[in-house]
C-alpha atoms as one frame of an Amber mdcrd trajectory, in Angstrom:
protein
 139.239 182.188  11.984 139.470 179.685   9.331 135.609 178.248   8.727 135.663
 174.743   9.846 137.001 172.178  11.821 139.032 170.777   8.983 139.110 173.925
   6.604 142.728 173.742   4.705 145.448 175.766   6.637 148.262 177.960   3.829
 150.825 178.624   6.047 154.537 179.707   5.397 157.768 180.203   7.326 159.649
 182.619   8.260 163.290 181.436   8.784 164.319 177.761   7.452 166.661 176.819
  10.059 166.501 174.433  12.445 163.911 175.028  14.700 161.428 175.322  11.240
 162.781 172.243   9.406 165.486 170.658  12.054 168.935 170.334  12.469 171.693
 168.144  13.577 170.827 168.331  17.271 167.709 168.809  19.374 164.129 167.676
  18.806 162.782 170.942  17.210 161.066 170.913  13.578 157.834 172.454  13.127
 157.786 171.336  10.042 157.525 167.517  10.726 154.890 167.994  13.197 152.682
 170.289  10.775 152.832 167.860   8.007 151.183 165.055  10.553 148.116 167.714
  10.932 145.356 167.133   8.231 144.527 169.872   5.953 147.708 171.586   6.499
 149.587 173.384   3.212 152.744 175.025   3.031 152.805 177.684   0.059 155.558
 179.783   1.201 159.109 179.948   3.195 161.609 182.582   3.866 164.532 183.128
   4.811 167.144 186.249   4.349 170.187 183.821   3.215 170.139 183.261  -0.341
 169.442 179.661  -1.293 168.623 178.711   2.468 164.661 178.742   1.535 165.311
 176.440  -1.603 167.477 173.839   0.365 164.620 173.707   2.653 162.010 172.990
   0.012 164.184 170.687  -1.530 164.341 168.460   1.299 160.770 168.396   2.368
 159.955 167.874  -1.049 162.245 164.776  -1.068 160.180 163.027   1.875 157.162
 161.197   2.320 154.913 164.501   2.838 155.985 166.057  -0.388 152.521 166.872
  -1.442 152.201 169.365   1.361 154.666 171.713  -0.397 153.171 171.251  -4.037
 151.989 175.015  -4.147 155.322 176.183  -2.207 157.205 179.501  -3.212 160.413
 180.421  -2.098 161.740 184.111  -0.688 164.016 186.355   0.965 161.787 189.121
   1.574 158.909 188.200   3.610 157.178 191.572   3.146 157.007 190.741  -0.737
 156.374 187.212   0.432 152.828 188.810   2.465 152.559 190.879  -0.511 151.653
 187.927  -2.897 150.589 184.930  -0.979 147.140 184.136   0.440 148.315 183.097
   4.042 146.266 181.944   6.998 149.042 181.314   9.147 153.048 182.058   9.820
 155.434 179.945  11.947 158.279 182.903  13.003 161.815 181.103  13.620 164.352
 183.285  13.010 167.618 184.434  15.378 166.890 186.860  17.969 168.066 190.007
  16.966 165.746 189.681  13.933 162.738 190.041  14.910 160.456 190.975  17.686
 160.942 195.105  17.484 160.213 198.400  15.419 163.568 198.240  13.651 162.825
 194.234  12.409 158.682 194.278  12.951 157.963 191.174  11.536 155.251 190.028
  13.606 153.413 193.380  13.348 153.976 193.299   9.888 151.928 189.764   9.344
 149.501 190.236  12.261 148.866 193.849   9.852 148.316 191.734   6.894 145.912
 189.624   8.926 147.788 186.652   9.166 147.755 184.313  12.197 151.370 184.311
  14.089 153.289 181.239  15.747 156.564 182.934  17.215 159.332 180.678  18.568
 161.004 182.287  21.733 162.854 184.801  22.651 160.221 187.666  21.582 163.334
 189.786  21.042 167.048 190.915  22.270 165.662 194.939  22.772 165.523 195.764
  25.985 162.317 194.989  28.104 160.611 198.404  27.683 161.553 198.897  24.321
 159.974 194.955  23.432 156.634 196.118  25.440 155.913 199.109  23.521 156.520
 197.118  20.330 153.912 194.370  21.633 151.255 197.025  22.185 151.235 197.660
  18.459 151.361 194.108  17.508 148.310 193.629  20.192 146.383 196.525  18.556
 146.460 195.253  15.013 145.935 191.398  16.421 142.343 192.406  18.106 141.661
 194.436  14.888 142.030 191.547  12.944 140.721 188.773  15.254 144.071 186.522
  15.100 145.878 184.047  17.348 149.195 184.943  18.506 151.112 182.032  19.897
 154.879 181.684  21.168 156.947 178.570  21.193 157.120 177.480  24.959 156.301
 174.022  24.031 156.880 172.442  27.742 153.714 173.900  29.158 152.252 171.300
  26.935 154.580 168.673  27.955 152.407 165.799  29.682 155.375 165.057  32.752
 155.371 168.949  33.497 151.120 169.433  33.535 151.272 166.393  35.773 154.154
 167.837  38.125 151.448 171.288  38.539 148.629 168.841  38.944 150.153 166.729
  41.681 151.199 170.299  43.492 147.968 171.392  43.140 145.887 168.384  43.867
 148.510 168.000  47.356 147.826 171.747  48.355 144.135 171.451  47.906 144.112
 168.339  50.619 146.611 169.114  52.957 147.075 172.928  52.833 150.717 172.343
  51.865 152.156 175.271  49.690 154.837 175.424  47.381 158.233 175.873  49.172
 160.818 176.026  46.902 161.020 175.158  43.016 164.826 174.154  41.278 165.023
 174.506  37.423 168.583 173.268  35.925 169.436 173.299  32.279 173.024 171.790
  30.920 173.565 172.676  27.556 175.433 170.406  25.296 177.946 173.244  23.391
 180.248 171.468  21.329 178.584 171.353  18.063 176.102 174.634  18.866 177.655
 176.128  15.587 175.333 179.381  14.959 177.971 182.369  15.720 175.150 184.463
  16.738 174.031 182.203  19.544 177.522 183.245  21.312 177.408 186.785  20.720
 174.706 188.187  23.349 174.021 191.466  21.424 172.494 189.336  18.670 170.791
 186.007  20.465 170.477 188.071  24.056 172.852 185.791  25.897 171.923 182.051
  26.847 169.367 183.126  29.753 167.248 185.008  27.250 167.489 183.085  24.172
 167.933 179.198  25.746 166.539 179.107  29.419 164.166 181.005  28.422 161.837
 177.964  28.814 162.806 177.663  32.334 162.382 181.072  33.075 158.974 180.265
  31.450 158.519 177.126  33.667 159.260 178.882  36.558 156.313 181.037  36.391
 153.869 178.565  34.842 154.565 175.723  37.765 155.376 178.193  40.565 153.556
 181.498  39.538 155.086 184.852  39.477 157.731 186.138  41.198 158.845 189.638
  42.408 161.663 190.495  39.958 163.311 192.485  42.206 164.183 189.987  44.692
 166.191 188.233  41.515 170.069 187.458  42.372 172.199 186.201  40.100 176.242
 184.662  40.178 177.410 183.934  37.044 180.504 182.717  35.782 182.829 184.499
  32.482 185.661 183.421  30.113 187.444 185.622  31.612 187.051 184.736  35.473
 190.669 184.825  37.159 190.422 181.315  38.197 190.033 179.643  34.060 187.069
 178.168  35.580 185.269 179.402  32.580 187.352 178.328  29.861 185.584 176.067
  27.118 187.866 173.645  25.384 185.424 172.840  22.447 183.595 175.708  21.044
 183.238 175.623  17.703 185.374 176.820  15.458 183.482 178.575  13.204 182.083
 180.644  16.755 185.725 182.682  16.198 185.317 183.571  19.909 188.167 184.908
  20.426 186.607 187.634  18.168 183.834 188.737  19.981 184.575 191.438  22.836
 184.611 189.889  26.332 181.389 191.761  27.243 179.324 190.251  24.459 180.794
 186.783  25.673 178.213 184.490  26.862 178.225 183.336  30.574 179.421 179.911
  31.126 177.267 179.367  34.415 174.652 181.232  35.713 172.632 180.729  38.924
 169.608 182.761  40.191 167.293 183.018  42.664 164.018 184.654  43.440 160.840
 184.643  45.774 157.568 183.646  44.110 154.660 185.747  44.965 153.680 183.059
  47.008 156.645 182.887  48.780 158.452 179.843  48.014 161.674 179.907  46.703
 162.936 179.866  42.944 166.155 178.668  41.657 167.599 178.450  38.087 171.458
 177.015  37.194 172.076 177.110  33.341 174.978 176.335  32.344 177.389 175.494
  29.247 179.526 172.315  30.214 178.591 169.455  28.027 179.718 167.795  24.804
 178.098 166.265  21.597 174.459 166.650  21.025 172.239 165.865  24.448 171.073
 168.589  26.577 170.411 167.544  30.210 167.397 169.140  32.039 165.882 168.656
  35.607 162.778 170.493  37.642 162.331 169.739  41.180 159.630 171.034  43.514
 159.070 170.840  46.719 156.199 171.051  49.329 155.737 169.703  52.432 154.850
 166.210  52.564 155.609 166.390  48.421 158.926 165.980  46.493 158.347 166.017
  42.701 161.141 165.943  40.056 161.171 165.499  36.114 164.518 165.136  34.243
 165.538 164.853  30.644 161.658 166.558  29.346 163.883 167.265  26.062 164.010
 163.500  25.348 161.709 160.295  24.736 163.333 159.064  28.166 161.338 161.690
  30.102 160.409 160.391  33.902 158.552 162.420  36.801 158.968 160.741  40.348
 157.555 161.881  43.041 157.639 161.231  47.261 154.388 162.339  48.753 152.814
 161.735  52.490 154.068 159.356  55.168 156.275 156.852  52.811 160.081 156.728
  51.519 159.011 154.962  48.787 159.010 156.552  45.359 156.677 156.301  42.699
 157.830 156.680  38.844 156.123 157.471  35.985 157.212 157.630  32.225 156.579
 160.096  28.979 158.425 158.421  25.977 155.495 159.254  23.680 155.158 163.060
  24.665 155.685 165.448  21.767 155.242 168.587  23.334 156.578 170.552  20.414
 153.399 168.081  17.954 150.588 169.722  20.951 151.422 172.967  20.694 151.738
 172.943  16.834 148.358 171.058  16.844 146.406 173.545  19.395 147.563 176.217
  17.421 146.154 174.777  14.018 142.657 173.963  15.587 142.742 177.774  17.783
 143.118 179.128  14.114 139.885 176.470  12.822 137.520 176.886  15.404 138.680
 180.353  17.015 138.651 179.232  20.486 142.164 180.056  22.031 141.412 178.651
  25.558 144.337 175.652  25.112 146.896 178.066  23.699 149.058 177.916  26.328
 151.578 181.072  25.869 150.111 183.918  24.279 151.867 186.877  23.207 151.366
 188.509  25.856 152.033 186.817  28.651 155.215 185.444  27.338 156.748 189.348
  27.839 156.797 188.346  31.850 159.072 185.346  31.288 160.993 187.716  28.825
 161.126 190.524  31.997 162.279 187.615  34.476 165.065 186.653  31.475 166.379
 190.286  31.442 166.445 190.586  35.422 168.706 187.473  35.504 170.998 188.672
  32.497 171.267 191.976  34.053 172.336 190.918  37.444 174.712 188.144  35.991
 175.949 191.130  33.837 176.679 192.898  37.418 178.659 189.651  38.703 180.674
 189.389  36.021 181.901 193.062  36.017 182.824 192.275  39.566 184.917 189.628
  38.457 186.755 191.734  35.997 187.795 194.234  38.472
């Protein structure tokens, strides 16, 4: 715990892409939304690439928050980087493969060094087992040291999704009426997703694990666990017979056509489970669209209930809802929700005042959504040898 409510926060990165400092598509930058938080100071970033960390600096350094990275350092080796700053806090956004185990430990490395931990999804690309046994360490040394340990599911702080679990709460305790079945469908836009390693699964886990991720997340936040071995998966290849699966409009720079046809990412998967509760789960992802805007949509259901919220990546957010003995629908509207500004902000004040009851994914419990990722991958993988055959 940093002492006081507005105590000055030195925090670094770890990994200047885009999900740090922002990129060409998507909504992600932590490092817009920390410079809006008071008493915030940057003294550090990293990143492996040589002159990435610089080109970083440079830019925030050209904006209107430039003061917040007047003590900044630049590295490529975060261990020397722990080694010689005073750090509160790190924000961990690297690719996959390069983190979140024994053989790249950076988390346990900075939660060792006492140093407060915001890790963006997915925890890892090792297999499920292997990524446990690695949290247990990081677990051990983050009780010895009294820290917060946060990952980057930002939609359980999205306003539209905590009022989609509050009106299936509120409508259960009333009328009795249970969840029934919950539909989670994410359409990636592909055509300018230029990072190599985000089409290679060995090295970003494959687009279940790495990108819906956060519905495999939402699943279990809105509709509570599931048994993982009622998962089913169909998924569709490259390579499928029919040239259903054939992209037009991946990048160039991917070099697919280099990348063995097993470490190919699906181009459609859809899975199915049963909720503890029993109701129903469903998740389609799939990689169809063109340019730069993703399209997302949840839909529950419960008798006498129908709630939906679509596009929860974008300002033009809406949750509608059908509920008792109408047809009419009601709509409501999020264009101010910043989901990715609240959980940035929680995690600042969890670190002031050391109460961690509104951090919303903790390390932790973010290796069950990472479980329910692998038990889709691995029975897409299954469907997709069948198709080869």
């Amino acid at each position: 715990m940093v002492e006081g409510d507005s105590a000055e926060i030195r925090l670094a990165f770890i990994g200047a892409g885009a999900v740090n400092f922002g990129g060409t598509i998507g909504p992600w930058n932590h490092s817009s939304r920390l410079e809006r938080i008071g008493g915030v100071r940057v003294v550090a970033i990293c990143d492996s690439i040589p002159g990435k960390a610089q080109a970083a600096l440079d830019d925030r350094r050209s904006k209107s928050n430039a003061s917040v990275y007047s003590e900044c350092n630049v590295y490529d080796d975060y261990e020397l980087m722990l080694a010689k700053e005073k750090l509160d806090a790190v924000f961990i956004g690297v690719p996959p493969f390069a983190h979140g185990s024994f053989d790249y430990p950076i988390e346990l490395k900075c939660v060792e060094a006492g140093v407060h931990c915001f890790i963006e999804k997915p925890l890892s690309v090792k297999a499920v087992n292997d990524v446990s046994a690695y949290m247990e360490a990081v677990l051990e040394a983050q009780a010895r040291h009294n820290l917060v340990v946060s990952v980057g599911y930002m939609f359980r702080y999205h306003s539209a999704i905590c009022r989609m679990r509050d009106l299936l709460r509120q409508h259960e305790a009333t009328t009795g009426a249970k969840l029934m079945y919950l539909q989670l469908t994410y359409n990636c836009a592909y055509s300018q997703l230029d990072h190599p390693f985000w089409w290679r699964k060995e090295l970003s886990g494959g687009p279940i694990v790495e990108q819906a991720t956060h519905f495999c997340d939402l699943a279990r936040y809105i509709g509570g666990e599931m048994d993982l071995e009622t998962v089913q998966t169909q998924a569709l290849s490259d390579s499928h017979p029919s040239g259903a699966g054939k992209l037009q409009h991946v990048p160039p720079v991917v070099h697919e056509e280099k990348i063995p046809s097993e470490e190919r990412i699906p181009r459609l998967t859809v899975a199915q489970w049963r909720h503890c509760s029993g109701a129903v789960g469903q998740l389609t992802h799939g990689v169809s669209l063109h340019h730069k805007r993703y399209e997302a949509r949840i839909e529950a259901w419960a008798d006498g209930l129908r709630v939906t919220v679509t596009d929860c990546y974008t300002p033009k957010c809406q949750l509608a809802y059908r509920q008792g003995d109408t047809d009419d629908e009601v709509i409501e509207t999020f264009e101010s929700a910043d989901p990715y500004q609240e959980e940035d902000d929680v995690f600042i004040d969890a670190i002031r005042t050391g109460d961690t009851s509104r951090v919303q994914s903790p390390y932790e419990d973010a290796l069950k959504t990472y479980a329910l990722s692998w038990a889709i991958r691995h029975a897409s993988e299954t469907s997709v040898a069948l198709d080869r055959k």
